[in-house]
N, C-alpha and C positions, 0 to 999 in steps of 0.2 A: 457113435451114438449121436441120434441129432441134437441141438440145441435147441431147447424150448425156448419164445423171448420172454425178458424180463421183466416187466408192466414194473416200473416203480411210479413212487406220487410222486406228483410233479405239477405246477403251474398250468406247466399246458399238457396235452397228451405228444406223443412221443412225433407223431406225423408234424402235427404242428410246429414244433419244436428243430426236427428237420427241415423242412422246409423254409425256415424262417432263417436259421442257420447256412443253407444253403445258398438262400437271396443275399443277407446279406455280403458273402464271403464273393458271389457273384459281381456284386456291385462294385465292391473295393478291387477285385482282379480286374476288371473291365478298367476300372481308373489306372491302376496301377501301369498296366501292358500299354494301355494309350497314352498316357503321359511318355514311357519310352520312345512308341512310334511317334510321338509329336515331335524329334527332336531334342528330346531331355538325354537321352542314348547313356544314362545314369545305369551300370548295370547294376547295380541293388536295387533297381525300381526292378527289371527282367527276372531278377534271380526269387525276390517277392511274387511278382504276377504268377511264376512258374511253381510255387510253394501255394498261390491260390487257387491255380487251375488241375492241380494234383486233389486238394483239398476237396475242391468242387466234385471231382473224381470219385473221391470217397465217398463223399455223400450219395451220388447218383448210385453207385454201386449197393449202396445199404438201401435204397430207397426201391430200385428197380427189380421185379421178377426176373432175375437173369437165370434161373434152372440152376445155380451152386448151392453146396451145401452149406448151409447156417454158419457153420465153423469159417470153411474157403470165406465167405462173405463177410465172417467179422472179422477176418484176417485182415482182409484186404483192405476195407475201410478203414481200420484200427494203422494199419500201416502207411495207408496215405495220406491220413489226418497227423500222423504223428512227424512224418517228414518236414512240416511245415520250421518243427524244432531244429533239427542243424540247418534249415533252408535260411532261418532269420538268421542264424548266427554267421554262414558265409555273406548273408546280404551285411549287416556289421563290420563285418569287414570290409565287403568292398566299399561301403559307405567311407571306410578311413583310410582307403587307398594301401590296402594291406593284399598277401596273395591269398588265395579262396582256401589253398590246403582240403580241397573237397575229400582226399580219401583221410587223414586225418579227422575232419569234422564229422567225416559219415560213419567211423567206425562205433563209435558208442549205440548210432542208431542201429545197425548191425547186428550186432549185441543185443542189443533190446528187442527187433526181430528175433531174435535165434529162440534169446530166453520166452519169449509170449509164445513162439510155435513149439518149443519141446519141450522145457518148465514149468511154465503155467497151464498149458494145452485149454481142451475143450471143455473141461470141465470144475475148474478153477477159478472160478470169477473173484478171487479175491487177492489169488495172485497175477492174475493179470492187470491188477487194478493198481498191485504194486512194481510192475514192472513198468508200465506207462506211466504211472507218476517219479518212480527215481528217473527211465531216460530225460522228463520234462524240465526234473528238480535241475537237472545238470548242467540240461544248453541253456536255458534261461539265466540260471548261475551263471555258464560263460561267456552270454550275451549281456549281463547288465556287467560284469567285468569288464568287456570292452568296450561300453560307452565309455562305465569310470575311469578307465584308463585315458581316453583321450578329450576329457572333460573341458581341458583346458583351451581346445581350439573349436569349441563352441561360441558363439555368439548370442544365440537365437534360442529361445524356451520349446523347441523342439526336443533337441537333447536329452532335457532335464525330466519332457514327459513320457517321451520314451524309454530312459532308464526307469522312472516307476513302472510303467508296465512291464516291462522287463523283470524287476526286484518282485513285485506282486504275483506274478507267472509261478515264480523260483517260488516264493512263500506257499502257493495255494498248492502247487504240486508238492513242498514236502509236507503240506497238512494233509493232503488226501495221503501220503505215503505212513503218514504217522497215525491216520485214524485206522487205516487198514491191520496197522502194526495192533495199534493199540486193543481193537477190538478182536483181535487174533482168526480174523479173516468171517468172523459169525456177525455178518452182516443183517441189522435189524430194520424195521421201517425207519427210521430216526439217521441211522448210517447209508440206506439208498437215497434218501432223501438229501445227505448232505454229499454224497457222491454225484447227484444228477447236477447238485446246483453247482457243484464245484465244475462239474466239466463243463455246467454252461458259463461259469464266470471265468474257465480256462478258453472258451471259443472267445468271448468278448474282449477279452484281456487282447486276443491276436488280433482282433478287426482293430482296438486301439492301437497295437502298435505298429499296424501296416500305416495307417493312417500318419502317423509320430515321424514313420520315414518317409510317406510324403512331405510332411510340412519340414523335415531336415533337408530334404532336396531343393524345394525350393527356397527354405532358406540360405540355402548356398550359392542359390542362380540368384537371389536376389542382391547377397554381400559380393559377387562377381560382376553383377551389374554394377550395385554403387563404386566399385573397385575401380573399374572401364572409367565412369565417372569422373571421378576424381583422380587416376592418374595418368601420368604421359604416356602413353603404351609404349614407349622406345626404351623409357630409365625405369621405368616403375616407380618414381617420385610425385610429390601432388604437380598435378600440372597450375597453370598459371592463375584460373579463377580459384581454383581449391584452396591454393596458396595462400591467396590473397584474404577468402574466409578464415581459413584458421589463425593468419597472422592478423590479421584485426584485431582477434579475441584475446592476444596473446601481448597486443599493444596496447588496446586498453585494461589488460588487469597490471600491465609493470606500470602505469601512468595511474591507475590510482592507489594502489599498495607503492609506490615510488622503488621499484625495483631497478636494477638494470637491466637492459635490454641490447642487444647489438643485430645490425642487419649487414649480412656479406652479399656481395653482387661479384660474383665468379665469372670470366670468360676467358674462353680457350684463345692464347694467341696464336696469330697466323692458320685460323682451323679450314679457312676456305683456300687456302694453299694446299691442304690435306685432300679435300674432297675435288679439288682441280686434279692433285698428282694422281691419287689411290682411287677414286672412286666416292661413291655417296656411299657405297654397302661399308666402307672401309671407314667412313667419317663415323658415321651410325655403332659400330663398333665402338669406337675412340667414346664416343658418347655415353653409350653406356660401361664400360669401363671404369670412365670417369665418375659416372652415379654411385657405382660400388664403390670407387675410394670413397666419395661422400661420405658413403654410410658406414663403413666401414672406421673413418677417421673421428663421426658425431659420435656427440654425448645422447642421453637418452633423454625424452624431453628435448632437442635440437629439431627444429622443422625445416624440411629439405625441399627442394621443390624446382622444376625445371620453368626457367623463367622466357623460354623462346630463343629458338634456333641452337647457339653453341653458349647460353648464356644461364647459367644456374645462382638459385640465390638460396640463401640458410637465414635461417634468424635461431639469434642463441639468447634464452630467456635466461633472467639472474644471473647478467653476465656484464662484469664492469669493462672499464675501457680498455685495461691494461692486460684481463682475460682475453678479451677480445681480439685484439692485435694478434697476442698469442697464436690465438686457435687459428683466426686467418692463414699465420705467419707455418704454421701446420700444415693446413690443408695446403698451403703451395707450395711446400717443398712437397708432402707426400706425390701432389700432382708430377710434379717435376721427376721425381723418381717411380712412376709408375709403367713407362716404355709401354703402354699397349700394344697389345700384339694383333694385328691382323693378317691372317694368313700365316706365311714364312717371314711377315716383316715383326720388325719391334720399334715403333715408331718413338722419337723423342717430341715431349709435348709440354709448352708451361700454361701460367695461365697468369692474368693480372686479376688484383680483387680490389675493392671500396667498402672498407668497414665504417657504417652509420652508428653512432649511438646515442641512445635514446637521450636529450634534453627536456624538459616539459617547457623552457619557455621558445623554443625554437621548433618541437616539432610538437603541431597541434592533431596531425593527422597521419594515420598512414603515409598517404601519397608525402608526404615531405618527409620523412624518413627516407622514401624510397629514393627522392630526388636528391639528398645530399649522399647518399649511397651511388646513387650513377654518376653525382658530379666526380667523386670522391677514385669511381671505377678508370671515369677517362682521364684524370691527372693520374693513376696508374701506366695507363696505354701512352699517355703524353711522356713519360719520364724515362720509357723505354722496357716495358712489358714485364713480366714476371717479377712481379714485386705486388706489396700490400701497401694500400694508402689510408689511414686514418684520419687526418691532418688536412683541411683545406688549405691551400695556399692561393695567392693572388694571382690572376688572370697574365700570364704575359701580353704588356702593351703592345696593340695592333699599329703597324709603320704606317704612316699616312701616305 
């Protein structure tokens, strides 16, 4: 039996309404696929383009005289508009660096194909209305789950708009699934009417949330830039201007709340004996190695930071003298018992340190922190290496 079409009110007429539908989702795939080819090589951007260009699919199929029958034709449309549902939910994941599971994700949709061609069939407009809105209710539901789940390693109000769209998705499909219920499938002017709008607030809702995972894309290219930025690409600690900014900020709030404060000035001894015997790949190694004890050994709140060549410094905020010493007197045994490994070797490694700490009438600045901190490092190297120096002591007299 053919399908007569269904003229409902609507805003616009139904051409229009395609068409318009179609430009848009047009627009966003073209960004979408190009942002990939520009080098983004983000496959949630591909895996979206590909859930766009299916969509597009749909539409041209519903829109064009291709000689199929009414039913084949709302088949087909109906099925590659609705893909777009588990396509978001593997692009989700791969957004969170999770694996695609495509024949898990796809199964429901599946399903939902089987039920719209045998269940609902040709002649059922009310349960096909209910079969497209639970597959909807579902992945939407599994896709605002997996933003929520990984909430916390967002940064950027990307996230937070793309779970609404996502939640709103879920809401509006199980309201279309509950007014079909409710009104026991006897579909009035009142019920087409909020069936049309729904599935056009169902297309919109998807151009928002393609959009949601652009701007998460590059808000990730963006926190990867300021990353590069700010740290030493060798330890992954702030590098030396970064350092420098945060530890400003960190020296003038113990200097006017009158906190303590301590600065460590760490250096690897004998390290260019290393990079002589083993190699520079083998130093580089050692180096970072030695980043991880850092961090591994800091309090939370402690700021790490690679000071140039084999030379790292820490500042430990609310930290008295006799803390201080401590945490020093820490970090260089941990050093000391760290044997990095490069290769088949297990190298032994110490280090000497200069612990500064904060006086207000002695140090007015930064820079003079740092300087009784390096004086502090070379009466370490002076006294015979591996050891922690707090304590200035007096110059030994030059022989005439």
């Amino acid at each position: 039996m053919p399908i007569v079409p269904l003229h409902t009110p609507s805003i616009l007429d139904f051409k229009a309404t395609l068409i318009s539908n179609a430009g848009y989702s047009l627009v966003l795939t073209t960004v979408l696929l190009l942002s990939w080819f520009s080098g983004r090589r983000e496959r949630a951007l591909l895996t979206l383009g590909i859930a766009g260009v299916l969509g597009n699919l749909g539409f041209l199929i519903n829109a064009l005289p291709l000689g199929l029958s009414s039913w084949l034709q709302l088949q087909a449309t109906n099925y590659l508009l609705l893909v777009f549902c588990p396509l978001a939910l593997v692009c989700v994941r791969q957004l969170h660096g999770k694996p695609s599971r495509w024949q898990a994700v796809f199964a429901p949709w599946l399903l939902g194909v089987l039920a719209y061609a045998f269940w609902a069939g040709p002649d059922r407009f009310a349960d096909r209305v209910l079969v497209v809105s639970l597959v909807s209710a579902l992945y939407w539901g599994g896709t605002t789950l997996e933003f929520w789940r990984q909430r916390e390693r967002y940064q950027g109000i990307g996230h937070w708009i793309a779970v609404l769209c996502a939640a709103l998705q879920c809401l509006l499909s199980w309201l279309r699934l509950w007014h079909g219920w409710h009104v026991g499938g006897r579909y009035g002017p009142d019920g087409l009417m909020f069936n049309a709008l729904a599935s056009q607030g169902l297309f919109w809702l998807g151009y928002s949330f393609s959009l949601c995972v652009l701007m998460i894309s590059y808000e990730q290219l963006l926190l990867q830039v300021r990353e590069q930025a700010q740290q030493d690409g060798l330890t992954r600690l702030f590098n030396h201007r970064t350092f420098h900014e945060q530890a400003a900020g960190l020296f003038q709030r113990a200097r006017e709340r009158g906190e303590g404060l301590a600065l460590l000035l760490i250096d690897l001894d004998h390290f260019k004996n290393i990079n002589d015997r083993y190699g520079h790949q083998a130093g580089d190694e050692v180096l970072r190695q030695l980043a991880d004890c850092l961090r591994a050994e800091s309090r939370h709140g402690d700021l790490l930071g690679r000071h140039g060549g084999e030379e790292f410094v820490v500042m430990l905020p609310r930290t008295s003298r006799v803390e201080a010493y401590n945490a020093a007197d820490r970090l260089r045994q941990a050093i000391a018992e760290l044997h990095p490994r490069t290769g088949e070797l297990r190298l032994a490694i110490s280090a000497s340190i200069g612990v500064a700490c904060l006086r207000e009438r002695e140090h007015e600045n930064l820079a003079s922190l740092f300087l009784e901190a390096d004086l502090l490092l070379y009466q370490a190297k002076r006294k015979g290496r591996n050891r922690v120096e707090i304590e200035r002591e007096p110059e030994p007299a030059l022989l005439a």
